[in-house]
N, C-alpha and C positions, 0 to 999 in steps of 0.2 A: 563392083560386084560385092554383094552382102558375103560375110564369113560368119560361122557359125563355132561355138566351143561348146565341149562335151561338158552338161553341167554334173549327169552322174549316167548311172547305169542301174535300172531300176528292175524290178518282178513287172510292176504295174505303175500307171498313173494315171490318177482322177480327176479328169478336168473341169473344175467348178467345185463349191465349199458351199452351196447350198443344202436343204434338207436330204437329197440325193447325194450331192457328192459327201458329205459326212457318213451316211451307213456304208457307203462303197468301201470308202477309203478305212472304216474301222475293220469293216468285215475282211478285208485285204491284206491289211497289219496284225489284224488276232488270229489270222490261220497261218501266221509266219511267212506272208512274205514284204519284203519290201517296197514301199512304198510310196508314193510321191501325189501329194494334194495339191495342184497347181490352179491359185484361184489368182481372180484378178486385182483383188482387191483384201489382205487379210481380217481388215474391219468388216467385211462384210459374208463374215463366217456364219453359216447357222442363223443368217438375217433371216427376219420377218418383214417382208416389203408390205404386207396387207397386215391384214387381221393377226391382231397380235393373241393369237388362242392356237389350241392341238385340240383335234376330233371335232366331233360332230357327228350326225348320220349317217353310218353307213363307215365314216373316216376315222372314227373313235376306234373301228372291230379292226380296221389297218394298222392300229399302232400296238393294240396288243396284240396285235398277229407279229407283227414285227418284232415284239419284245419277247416273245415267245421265242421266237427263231433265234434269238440272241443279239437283237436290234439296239437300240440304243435313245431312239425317240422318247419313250416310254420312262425310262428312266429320267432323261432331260425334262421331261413337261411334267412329272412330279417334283421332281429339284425347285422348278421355277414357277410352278403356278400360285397365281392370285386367288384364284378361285374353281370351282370343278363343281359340272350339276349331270347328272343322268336325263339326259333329252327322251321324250316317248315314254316315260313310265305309267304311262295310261293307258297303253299300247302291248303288246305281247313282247316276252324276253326275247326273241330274234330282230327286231329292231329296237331294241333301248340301245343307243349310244353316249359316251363318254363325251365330254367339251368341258377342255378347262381354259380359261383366262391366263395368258400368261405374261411373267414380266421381259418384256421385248430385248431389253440390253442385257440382263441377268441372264437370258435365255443363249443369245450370242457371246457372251467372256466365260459360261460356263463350260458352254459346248466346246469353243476356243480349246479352254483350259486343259480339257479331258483329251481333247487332241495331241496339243503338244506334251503333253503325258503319255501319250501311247507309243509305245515300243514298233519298233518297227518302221515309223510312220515320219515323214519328214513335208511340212506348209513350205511351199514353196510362192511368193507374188511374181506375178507373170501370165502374160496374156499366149495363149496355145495359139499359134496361126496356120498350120499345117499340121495332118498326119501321117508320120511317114510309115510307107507299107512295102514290103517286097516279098514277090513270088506269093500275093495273095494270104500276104500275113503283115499286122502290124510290127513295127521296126522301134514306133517311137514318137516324138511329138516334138516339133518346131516353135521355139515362140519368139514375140517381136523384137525380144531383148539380144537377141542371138545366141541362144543357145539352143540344145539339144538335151535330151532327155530321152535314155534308149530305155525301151521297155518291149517285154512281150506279151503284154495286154494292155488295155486304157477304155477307160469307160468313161463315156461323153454324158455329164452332168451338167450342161453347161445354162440350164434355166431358161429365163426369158431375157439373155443377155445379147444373145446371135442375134445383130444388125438391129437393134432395140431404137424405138423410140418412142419417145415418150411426147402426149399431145395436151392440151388443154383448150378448148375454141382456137383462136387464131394462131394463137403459139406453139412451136412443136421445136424440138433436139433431140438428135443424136445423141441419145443416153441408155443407160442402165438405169432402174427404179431410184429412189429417193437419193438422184444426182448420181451413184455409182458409173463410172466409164461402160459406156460399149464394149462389146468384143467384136468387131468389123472383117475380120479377114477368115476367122474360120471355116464359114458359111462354103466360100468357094472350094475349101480345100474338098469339103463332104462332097460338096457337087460334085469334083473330079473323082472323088470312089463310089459315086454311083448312086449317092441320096438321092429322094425325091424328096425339094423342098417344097414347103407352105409356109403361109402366115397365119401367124392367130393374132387374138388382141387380149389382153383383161385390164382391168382398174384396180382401183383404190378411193376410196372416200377420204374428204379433209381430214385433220386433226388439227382439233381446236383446244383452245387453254381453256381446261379446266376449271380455273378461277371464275371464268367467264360465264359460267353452266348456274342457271337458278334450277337445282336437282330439286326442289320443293314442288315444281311442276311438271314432277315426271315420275313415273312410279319404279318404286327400287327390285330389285332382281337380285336376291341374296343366294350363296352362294348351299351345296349340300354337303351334309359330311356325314350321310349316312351311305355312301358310294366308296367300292374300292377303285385304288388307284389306276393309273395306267397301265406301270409293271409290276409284273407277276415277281420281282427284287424289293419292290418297296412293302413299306408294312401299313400306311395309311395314310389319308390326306390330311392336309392341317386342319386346325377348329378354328382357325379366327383366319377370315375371308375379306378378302376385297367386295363391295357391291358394284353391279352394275345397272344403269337405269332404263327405261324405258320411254321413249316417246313415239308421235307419228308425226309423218305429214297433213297437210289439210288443203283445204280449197285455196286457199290462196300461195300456195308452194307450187302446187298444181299450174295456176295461172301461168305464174313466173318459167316454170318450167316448159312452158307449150308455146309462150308469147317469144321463147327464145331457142327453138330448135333448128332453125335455120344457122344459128350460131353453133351449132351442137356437129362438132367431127362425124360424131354414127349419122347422123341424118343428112348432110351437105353434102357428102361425098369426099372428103378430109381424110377419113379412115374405111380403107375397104378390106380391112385382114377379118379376121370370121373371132367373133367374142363368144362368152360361154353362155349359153342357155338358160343355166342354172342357176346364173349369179349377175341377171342383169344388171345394168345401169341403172339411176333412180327416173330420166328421162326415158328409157326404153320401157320402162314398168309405168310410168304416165300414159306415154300415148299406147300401148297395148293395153294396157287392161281403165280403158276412159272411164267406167261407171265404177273405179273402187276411187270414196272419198278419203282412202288413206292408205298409206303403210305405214307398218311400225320401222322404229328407226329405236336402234341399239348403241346405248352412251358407255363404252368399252376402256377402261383406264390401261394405257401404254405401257405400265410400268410403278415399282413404288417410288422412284425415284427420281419420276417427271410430272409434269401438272397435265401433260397431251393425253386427249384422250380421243381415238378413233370412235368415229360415225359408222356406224353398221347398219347399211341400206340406203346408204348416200353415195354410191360409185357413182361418179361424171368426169365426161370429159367437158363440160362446158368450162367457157370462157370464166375467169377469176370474180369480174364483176357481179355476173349471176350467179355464181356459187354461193360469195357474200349478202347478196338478197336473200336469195331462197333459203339457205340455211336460218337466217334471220327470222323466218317468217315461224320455225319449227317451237312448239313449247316447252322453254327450257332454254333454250338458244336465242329467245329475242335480242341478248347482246353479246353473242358469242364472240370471240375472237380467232382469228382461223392461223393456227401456226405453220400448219402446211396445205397448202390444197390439194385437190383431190389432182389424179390425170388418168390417163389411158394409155396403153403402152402395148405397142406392136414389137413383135419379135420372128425371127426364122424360127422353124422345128418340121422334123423329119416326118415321113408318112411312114407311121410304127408297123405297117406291115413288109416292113423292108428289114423285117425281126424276125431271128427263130423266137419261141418261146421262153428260151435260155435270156435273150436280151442282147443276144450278139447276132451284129450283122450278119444278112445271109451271105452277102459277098467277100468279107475281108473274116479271117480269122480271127481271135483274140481280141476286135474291136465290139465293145458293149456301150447299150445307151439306158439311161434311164431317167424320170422325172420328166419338168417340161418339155425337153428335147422332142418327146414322143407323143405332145400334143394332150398330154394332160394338165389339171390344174389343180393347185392343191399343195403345201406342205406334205399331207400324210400321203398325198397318193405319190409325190415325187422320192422319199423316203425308204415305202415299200418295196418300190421297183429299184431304187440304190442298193438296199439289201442284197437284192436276188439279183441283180445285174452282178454287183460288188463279190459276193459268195459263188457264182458262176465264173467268174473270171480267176477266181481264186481255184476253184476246182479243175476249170482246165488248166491251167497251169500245176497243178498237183497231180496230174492225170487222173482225176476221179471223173466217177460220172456227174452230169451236172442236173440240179435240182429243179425239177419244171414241178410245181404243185399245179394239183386239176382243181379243176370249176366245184368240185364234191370238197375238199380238203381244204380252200380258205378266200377269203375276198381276195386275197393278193391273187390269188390261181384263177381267180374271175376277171379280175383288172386286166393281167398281160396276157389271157388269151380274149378278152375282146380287144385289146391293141393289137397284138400277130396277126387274129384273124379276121376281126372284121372293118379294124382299123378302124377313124375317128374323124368327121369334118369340120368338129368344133372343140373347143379344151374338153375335156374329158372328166366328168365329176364322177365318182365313187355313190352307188346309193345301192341302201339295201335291195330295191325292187331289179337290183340289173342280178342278184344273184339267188337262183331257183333254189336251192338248198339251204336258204340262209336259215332255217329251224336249226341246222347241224354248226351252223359256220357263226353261230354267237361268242359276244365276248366273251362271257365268263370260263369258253371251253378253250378256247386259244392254246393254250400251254398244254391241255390233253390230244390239240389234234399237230400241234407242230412242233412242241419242242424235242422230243425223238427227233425229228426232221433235225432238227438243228444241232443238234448234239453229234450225228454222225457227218454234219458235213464238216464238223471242225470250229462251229463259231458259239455253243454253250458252255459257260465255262462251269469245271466244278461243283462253284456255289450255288450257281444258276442250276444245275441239276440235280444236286443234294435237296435244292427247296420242291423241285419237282417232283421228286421222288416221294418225298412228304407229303406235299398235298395231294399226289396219286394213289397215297396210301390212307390218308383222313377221308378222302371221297368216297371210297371202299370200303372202309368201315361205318362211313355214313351210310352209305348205300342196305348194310345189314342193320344198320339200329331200326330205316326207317321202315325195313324188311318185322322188325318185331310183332308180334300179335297183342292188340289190348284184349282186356276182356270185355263182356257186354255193360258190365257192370260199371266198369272203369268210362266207357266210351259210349254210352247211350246218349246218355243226358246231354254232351257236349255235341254229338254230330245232333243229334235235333236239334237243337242251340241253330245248326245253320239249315236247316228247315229238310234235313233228312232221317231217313229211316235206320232201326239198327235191332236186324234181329239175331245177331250172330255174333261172331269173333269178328274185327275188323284191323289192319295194321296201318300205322303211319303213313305209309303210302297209299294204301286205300282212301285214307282220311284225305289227300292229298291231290287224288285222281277226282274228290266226289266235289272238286273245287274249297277246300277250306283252308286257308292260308298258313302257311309251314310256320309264320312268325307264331300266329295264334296255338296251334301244337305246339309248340316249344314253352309258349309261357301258360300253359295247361298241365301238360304232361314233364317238364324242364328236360328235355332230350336236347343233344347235341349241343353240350355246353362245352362253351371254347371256342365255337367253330366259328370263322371270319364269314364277311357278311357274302364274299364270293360265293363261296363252298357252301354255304346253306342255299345261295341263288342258283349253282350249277346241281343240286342234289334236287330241289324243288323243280325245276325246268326239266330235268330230265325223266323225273317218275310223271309228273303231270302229265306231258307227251307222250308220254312211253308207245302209244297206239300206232301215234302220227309218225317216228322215228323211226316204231319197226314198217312201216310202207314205207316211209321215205327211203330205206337201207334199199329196201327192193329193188327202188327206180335208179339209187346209184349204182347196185352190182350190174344191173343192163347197160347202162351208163359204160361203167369202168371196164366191161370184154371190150366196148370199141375201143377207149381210152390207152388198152392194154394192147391193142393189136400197132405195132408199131410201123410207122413210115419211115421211111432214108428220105431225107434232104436229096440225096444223090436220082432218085426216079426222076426219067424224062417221063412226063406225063405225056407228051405229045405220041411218045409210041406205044401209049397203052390202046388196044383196040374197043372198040365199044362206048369210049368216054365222050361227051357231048364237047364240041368247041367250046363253048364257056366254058365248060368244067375244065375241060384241058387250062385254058389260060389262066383262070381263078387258083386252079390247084398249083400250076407251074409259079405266078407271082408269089402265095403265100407260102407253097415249103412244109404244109402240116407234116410233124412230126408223130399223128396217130389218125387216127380212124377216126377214133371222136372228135377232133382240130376237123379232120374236113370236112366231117358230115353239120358244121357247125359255120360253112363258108358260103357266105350269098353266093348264089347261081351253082352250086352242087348239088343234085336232087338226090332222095336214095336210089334211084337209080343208078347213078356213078357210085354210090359208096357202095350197091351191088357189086357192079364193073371192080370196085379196086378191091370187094373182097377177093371175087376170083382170082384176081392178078397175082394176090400175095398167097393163095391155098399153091397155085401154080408155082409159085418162087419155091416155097418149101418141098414140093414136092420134088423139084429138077435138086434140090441140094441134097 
């Protein structure tokens, strides 16, 4: 008979040291309570298994959301980047996102370090194989080494680790990403509280030595530095950048790749877990799209202080052989050398509508999930959800109320209510077009729509406010400079200049609405001197729109009455009268905690959100 010893007695524990278990476990330790980071492995803290970069589309507006809220991404991926370019800027300011290059080790001994620096906060190595729960509430966490660990919360970060393996053509193991151990026993424990599990799958593309790369045949991709940073804590990005290059594939990659899918795990039948959509394979992206004679493939450096440098658009799980051809075949790589190859990697993860909106289970108390557990992919989206899972566990355990942001207020509020509610059948990518507001929900506003949020739930500190407070006060007074009247005289000649009329007074923002570019004001008239390039991008973006923002306000106040009218988790749906059997079932499974969550749930018509207005006019009036 196994015996077990008490290794502490803890507020909380965060199981896994990924991008998710890092904001948990920070946000858990900075609002005072105790806390326990129990990862499998402490080398593999704040790892980057794929793409060694933070942001991107749609993933860039997650990290300053998150640094706004009082996250910590955001600060790391300025600490550690190579390089940083504003994606879409040809594009409208509601999709321009952030992506910087980061360096991969620098990024993990940092994160590390600020860890075990944090008050509070105690790394623990050790693998979680059970959670123990009584009377419908979490107790604590079991692991293989025999011990215990009592806590009254724990939030399950646990990645792409549960029951993991990793494949390549013929060859597959029982692993975690780049060799890291499995975690094999957990998976049962959640079964017996009640999870529904699935499989997913994703990759990784080779990395190859650097030395080996003729960069002469590939075109360079330099870095920008007229972009501010990630956190709203930093004050700029560096000026001397890492480059990254550019190549494609070609007919004869192609070849190689088709003449060998029978070798290939996705096509044989090898691998049948569900991979992302988003971020295919380079063999998935051959035989789907047969008439493109290329893609581009992205020559990404590892690190300053490795010669590896990741393929970006070279995910395969083919056999090693082919790997080393085909890559072979790429311009630039005719003699590459391959220091790791690529694979594919299957993992357990929960069906996220087995979630309140908070991030905690609907069945067990105090137990919360976030990251890939919940069927997403992604560093920043696992991150996001660490934060708000991490800072809800912190709040019930403080007895506050806990922080659900809506679909109107930030991508994070977009991400975990299409997890709760409409839940996921393949990893889950983050993209501007999955959220209807995204005119309100831009980078540059992050810190005006959430850090309030964050300050009252206990996780912005001081400094982080004081800077807030600042720039809420420059924005304000920017707002009246661009409010000023020119004269006709001052401002004729220059708006004809851009092929308009001027028979009157006009002011800066007029100038601004009639399309002429807030830079070109500025070095005409020298207005708004000092101001960082943010703050001239969030005063420009919002007088331009000005039209579009007051409708869009419209559609959210109809929006936020449902949002506003509140559900109990506790309603038997099944005895409400008038509700359609699917609605019953659909609404009973996911739990919506308002009006808007269930008017927003396949197979609810307005008809039933009629039915449950009644029910609740009803409920108040018998009170």
């Amino acid at each position: 008979m196994k015996t077990f010893f008490i290794e502490d007695y803890f507020d909380a524990v965060v199981i896994g040291a990924g991008h998710a278990g890092v904001e948990a476990s920070l946000a858990l330790a900075k609002t005072g309570l105790k806390t326990a980071m129990l990862t499998l492995n402490a080398d593999s803290i704040a790892f980057m298994p794929c793409n060694p970069s933070i942001g991107g589309t749609a993933k860039g507006h997650l990290v300053r959301e998150l640094d706004a809220l009082g996250g910590f991404m955001g600060i790391a991926a300025d600490k550690t980047m190579m390089q940083i370019k504003m994606l879409n800027r040809g594009k409208g300011a509601a999709v321009q996102s952030l992506r910087c290059q980061s360096d991969k080790s620098y990024y993990h001994r940092y994160v590390k370090s600020v860890l075990e620096k944090t008050e509070n906060l105690r790394i623990i190595q050790g693998e979680a194989t059970e959670i123990l729960v009584e009377n419908g509430e979490v107790k604590g966490v079991k692991t293989a080494y025999g011990s215990v660990l009592y806590a009254k919360a724990i939030v399950l970060c646990t990645g792409v680790y549960l029951k993991s393996r990793v494949i390549a053509g013929e060859w597959s193991k029982n692993s975690g990403p780049n060799g890291f151990e499995a975690a094999n026993e957990l998976t049962n424990s959640l079964i017996n509280l009640g999870f529904s599990i699935r499989r997913f799958k994703t990759g990784t593309p080779a990395r190859v030595d650097g030395r080996t790369i003729d960069y002469s045949k590939c075109t360079v991709q330099c870095g920008e530095t007229d972009v501010y940073p990630f956190s709203f804590m930093s004050d700029g990005v560096p000026e001397k950048q890492t480059p990254c290059y550019l190549t494609y594939t070609n007919e004869k990659t192609h070849e190689i790749i088709k003449a060998n899918l029978d070798r290939s795990p996705l096509f044989n039948g090898e691998i049948k877990s569900t991979g992302p959509r988003y971020c295919p394979s380079i063999e998935t992206k051959v035989d789907r799209f047969r008439d493109k004679e290329r893609h581009q493939i992205f020559l990404e450096p590892e690190g300053a202080d490795t010669d590896e440098v990741y393929v970006q658009g070279m995910s395969t799980s083919l056999p090693h052989d082919v790997q080393k051809a085909m890559y072979r075949t790429i311009a630039g790589l005719e003699n590459c050398e391959i220091v790791r190859y690529a694979y594919a990697i299957e993992y357990d993860c929960i069906d996220s509508t087995d979630l309140l909106a908070t991030l905690q289970f609907k069945k067990i108390k105090g137990l919360y999930s976030a990251g890939q557990i919940n069927g997403t992919s992604g560093y920043e989206e696992a991150a996001a959800q660490g934060l708000i899972a991490g800072l809800n566990a912190s709040l019930y355990l403080r007895n506050l109320p806990p922080l659900v942001l809506r679909r109107d207020e930030a991508y994070i509020g977009v991400l975990i209510d299409d997890l709760v509610t409409k839940g996921t059948d393949e990893p889950y990518r983050m993209m501007t077009s999955r959220a209807e507001y995204r005119i309100f929900l831009r980078q540059d506003n992050a810190d005006m729509r959430l850090t309030e949020k964050g300050r009252e739930a206990g996780l912005v500190s001081d400094e982080r406010y004081a800077r807030f407070l600042a720039r809420k006060k420059a924005l304000a007074d920017g707002e009246e400079i661009l409010k000023t009247p020119v004269s006709p005289k001052q401002a004729k000649e220059f708006v004809e200049s851009y092929g308009g009329t001027l028979n009157g007074g006009i002011s800066y923002a007029d100038m601004i609405k009639r399309g002429i570019p807030l830079e070109d004001i500025i070095e005409k008239f020298g207005i708004l001197e000092g101001y960082a390039y943010d703050l001239k991008e969030t005063l420009e973006t919002t007088t331009r729109y000005e039209g579009y923002l007051k409708r869009g306000l419209e559609e959210i106040e109809k929006a936020r009455r449902l949002e506003e009218k509140a559900l109990s988790p506790d309603i038997e749906y099944k005895d409400i009268d008038g509700l359609r059997i699917e609605a019953r079932e659909k609404l009973d499974k996911i739990k919506p905690l308002s009006l808007g969550q269930a008017s927003r749930i396949s197979g609810v018509n307005p008809a039933d959100i009629a039915v449950l207005m009644v029910y609740l006019s009803s409920k108040e009036r018998k009170q």
